[in-house]
C-alpha positions as CSV (number, residue, x, y, z in Angstrom):
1,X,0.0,0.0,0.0
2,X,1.1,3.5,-0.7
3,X,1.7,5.5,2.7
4,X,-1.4,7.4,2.7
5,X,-3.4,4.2,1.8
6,X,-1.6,2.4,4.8
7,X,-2.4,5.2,7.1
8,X,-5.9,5.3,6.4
9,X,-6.0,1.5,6.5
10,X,-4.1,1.5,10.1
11,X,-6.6,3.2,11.9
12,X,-9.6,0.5,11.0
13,X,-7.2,-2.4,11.3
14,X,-6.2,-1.1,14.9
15,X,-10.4,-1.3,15.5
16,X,-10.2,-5.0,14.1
17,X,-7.3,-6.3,15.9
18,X,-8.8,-4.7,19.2
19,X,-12.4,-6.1,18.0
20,X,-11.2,-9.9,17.3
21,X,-8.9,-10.6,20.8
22,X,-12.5,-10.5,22.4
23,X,-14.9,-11.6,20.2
24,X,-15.5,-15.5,19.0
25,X,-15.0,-16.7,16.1
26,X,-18.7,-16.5,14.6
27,X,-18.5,-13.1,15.3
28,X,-15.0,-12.4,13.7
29,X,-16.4,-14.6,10.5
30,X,-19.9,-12.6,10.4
31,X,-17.9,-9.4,10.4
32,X,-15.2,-10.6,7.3
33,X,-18.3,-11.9,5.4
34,X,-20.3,-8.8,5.8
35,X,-17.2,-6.5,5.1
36,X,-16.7,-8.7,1.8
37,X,-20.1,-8.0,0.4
38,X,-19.6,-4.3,1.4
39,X,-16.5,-4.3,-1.2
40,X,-18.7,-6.5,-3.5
41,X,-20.8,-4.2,-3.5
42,X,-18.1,-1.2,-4.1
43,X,-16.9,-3.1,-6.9
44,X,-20.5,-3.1,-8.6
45,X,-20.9,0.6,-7.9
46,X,-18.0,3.2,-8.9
47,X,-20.0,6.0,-8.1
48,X,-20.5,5.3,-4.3
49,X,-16.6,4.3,-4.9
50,X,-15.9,7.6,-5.7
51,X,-18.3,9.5,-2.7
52,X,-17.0,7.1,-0.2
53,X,-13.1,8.2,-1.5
54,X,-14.1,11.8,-2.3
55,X,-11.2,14.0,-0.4
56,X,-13.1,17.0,-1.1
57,X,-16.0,15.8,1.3
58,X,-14.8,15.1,5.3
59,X,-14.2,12.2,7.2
60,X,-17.5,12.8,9.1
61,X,-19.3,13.2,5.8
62,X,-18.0,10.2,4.1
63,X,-18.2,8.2,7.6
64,X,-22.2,9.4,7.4
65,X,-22.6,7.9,4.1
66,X,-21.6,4.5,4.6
67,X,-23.4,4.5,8.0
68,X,-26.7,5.9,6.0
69,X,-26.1,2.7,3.5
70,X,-26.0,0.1,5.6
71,X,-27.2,1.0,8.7
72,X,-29.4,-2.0,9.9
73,X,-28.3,-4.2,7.0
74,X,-24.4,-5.0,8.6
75,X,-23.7,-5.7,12.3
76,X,-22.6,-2.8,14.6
77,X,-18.9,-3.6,14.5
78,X,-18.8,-3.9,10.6
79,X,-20.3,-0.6,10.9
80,X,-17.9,0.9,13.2
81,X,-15.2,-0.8,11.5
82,X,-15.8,0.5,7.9
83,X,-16.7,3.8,9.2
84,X,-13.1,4.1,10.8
85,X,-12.2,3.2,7.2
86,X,-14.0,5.2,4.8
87,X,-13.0,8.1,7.3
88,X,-9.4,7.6,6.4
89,X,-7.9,9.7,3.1
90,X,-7.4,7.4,0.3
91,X,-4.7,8.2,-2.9
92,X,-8.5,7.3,-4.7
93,X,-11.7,5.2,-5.4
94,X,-9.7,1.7,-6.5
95,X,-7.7,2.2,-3.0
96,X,-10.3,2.2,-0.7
97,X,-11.5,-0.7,-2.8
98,X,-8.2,-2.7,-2.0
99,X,-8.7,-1.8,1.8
100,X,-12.1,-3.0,2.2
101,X,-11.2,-6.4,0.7
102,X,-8.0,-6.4,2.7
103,X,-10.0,-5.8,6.2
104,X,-12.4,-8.6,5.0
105,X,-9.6,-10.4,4.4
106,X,-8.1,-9.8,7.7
107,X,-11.0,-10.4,9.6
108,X,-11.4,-14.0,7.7
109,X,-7.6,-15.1,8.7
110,X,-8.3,-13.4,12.5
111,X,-11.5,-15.9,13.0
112,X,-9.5,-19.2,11.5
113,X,-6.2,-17.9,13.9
114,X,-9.0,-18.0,16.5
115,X,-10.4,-21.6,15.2
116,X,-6.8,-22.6,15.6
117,X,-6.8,-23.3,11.7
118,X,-4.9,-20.7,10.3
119,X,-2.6,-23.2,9.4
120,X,-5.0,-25.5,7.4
121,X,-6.3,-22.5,5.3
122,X,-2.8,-21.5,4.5
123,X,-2.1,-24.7,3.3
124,X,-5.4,-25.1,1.9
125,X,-5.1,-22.1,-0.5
126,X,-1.6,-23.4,-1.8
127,X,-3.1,-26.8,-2.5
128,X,-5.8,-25.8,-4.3
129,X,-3.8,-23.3,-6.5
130,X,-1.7,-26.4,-7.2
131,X,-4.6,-28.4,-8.6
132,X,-5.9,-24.9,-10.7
133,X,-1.9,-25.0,-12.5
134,X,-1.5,-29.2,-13.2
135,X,-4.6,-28.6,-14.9
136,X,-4.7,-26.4,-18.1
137,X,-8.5,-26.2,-19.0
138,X,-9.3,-25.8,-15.5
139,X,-6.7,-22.9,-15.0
140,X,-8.0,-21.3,-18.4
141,X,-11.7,-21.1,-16.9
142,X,-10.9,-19.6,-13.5
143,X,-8.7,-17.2,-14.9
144,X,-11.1,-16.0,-17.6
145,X,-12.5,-12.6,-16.5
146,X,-14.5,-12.8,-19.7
147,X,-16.8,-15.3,-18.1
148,X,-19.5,-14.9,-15.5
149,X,-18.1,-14.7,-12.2
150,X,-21.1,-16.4,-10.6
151,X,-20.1,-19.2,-12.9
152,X,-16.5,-19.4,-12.0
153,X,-17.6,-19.2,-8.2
154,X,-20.1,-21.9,-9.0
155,X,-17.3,-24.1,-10.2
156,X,-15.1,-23.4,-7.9
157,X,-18.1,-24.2,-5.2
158,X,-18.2,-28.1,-7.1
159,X,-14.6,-28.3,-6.5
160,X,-13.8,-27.2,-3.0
161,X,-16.9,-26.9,-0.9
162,X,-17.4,-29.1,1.8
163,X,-13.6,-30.2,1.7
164,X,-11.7,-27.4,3.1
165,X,-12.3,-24.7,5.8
166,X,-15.3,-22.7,5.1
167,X,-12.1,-19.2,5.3
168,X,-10.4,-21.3,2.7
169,X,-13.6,-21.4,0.8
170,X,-14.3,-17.5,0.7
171,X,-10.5,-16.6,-0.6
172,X,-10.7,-18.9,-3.0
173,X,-14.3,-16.7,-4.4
174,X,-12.2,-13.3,-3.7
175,X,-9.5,-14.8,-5.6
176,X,-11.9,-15.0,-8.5
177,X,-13.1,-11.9,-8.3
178,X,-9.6,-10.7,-8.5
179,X,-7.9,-9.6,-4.8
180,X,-6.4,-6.4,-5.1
181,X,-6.9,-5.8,-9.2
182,X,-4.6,-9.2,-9.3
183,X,-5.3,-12.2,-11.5
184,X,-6.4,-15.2,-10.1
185,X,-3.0,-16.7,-9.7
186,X,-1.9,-13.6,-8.1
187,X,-4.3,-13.6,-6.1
188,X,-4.1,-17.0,-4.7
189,X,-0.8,-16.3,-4.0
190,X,-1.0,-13.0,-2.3
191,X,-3.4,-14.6,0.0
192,X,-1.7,-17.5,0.7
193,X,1.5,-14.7,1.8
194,X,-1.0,-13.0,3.9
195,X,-2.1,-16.2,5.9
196,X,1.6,-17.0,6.3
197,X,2.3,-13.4,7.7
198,X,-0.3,-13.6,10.1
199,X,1.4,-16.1,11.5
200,X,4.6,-14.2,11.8
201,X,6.2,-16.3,8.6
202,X,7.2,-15.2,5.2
203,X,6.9,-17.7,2.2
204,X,9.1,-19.8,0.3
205,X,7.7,-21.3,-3.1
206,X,10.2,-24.2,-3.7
207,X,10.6,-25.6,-6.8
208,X,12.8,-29.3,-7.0
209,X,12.6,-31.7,-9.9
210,X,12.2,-34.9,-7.1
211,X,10.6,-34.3,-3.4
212,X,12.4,-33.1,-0.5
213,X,12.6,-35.5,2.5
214,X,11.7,-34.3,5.8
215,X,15.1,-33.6,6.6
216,X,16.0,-31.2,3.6
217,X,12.7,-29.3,4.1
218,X,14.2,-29.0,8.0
219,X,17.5,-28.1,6.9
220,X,15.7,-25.6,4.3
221,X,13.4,-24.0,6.0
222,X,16.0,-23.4,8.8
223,X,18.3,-21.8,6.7
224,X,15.8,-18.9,5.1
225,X,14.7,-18.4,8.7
226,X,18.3,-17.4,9.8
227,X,18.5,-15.5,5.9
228,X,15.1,-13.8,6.9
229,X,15.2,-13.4,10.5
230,X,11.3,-15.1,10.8
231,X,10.2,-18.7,10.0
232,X,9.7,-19.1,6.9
233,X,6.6,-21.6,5.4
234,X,7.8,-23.4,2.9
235,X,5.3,-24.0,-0.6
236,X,7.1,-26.9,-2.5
237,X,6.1,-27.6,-6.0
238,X,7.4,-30.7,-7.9
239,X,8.6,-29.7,-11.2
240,X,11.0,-32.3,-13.3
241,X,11.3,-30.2,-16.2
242,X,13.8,-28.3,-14.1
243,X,16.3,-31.2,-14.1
244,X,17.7,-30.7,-11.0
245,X,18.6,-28.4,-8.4
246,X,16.1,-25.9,-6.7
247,X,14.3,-22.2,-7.4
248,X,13.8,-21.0,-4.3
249,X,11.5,-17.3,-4.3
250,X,10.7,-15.1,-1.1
251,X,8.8,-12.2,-2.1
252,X,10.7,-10.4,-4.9
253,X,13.5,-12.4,-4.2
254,X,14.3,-15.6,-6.6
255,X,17.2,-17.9,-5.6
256,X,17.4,-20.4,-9.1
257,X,20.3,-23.5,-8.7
258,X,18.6,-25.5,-11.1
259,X,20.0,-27.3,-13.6
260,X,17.5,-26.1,-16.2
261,X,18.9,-22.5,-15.9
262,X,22.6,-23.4,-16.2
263,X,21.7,-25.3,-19.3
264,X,20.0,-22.3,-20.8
265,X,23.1,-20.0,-19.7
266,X,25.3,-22.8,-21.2
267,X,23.4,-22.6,-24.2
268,X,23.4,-18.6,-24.5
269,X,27.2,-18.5,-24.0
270,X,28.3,-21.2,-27.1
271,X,25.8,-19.2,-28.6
272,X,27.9,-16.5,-29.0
């Protein structure tokens, strides 16, 4: 998030952290699923976008429109919370956007840390993003924004539901709809770093042409913690068209021994 964006994002989070140490975990889940369909709707309407991120009209003013909207159709604490959001400046409509989903968001991986599953749905999101890529007509339909998103949802619903975490479930659909202007891919994997960081860990996407035995993933995972200075969750993807050797990426940062790349620099150089 741009600093502005963050700072108007900080003060509702603040609400939400202080919200969820007390409340239970239906509570914490009614508020994410309300504050999803409250950017839901955003996303349908770019007018009320553009009131609710209007800097020429005050905090108080744009705080008394959201409350005039859904007054008596979201819970008290949504209310509050969204209030303390919209009351925020935002660099502009698509911004406040992205923080609405993000507190939904929030709110979703606070009630499944509460659930002690937080764990689960991390793992949960990876594994079903690994089923989407080993199968190309299924990734090409989930990733086509031409197509109905009530029918991607829907097929996404035949796929999933009833067999993971019902928070696993709902970022799944968000992912559809495209987290943060992301693809779906993108979003899946923005997600998936956002239930990791909750937990205090970053994420490694690991990619080996043969599976790592306990031991390695041990030795691994210990070795980006110390690189890091946080544990580290580690997202290993078999790939044998790699050869050999490992890609290892952390955020931005990409870490590629395999055997695949020194063949294509090999390659490049005789090329010469």
């Amino acid at each position: 998030m741009e600093t502005v964006n963050r700072e108007a994002y900080g003060a509702a989070a603040d609400k939400l952290a202080e919200f969820s140490a007390s409340a239970d975990v239906q509570k914490i889940s009614s508020v994410a699923d309300e504050t999803l369909a409250v950017a839901e709707l955003l996303r349908r309407e770019p007018r009320l976008r553009r009131a609710l991120a209007d800097p020429a009209r005050s905090a108080e003013d744009r705080s008394q429109l959201i409350s005039s909207i859904l007054s008596g159709k979201v819970g008290d604490e949504t209310l509050t919370l969204l209030s303390a959001l919209v009351g925020g400046r935002w660099s502009g409509p698509g911004a406040l956007l992205d923080g609405v989903e993000r507190l939904g968001v929030d709110a979703l991986l606070s009630a499944a840390d509460q659930a002690g599953e937080l764990a689960e749905v991390e793992d949960e999101l990876f594994r079903f993003g690994q089923v989407v890529s080993g199968d190309p007509r299924l990734a090409a339909a989930l990733a086509d924004s031409t197509a109905p998103l009530a029918s991607r949802q829907e097929l996404v619903r035949d796929l999933v539901d009833g067999k993971v975490k019902p928070a696993t479930f709902s970022l799944a659909q968000l992912a559809l709809a495209g987290f943060g202007g992301r693809g779906f891919d993108s979003s899946l994997s923005r997600l998936v770093e956002l239930a990791a960081a909750k937990r205090n860990r970053s994420v490694a996407h690991v990619t080996t042409a043969v599976a790592l035995t306990g031991e390695e993933e041990d030795r691994l995972a210990g070795r980006l913690a110390e690189l890091y200075g946080r544990e580290v969750s580690l997202k290993i993807d078999i790939d044998p068209r790699i050869i050999g050797g490992m890609r290892v990426q952390v955020g931005s940062d990409l870490y590629d021994g395999t055997v695949a790349r020194r063949l294509a620099e090999a390659r490049t150089a005789l090329a010469k």
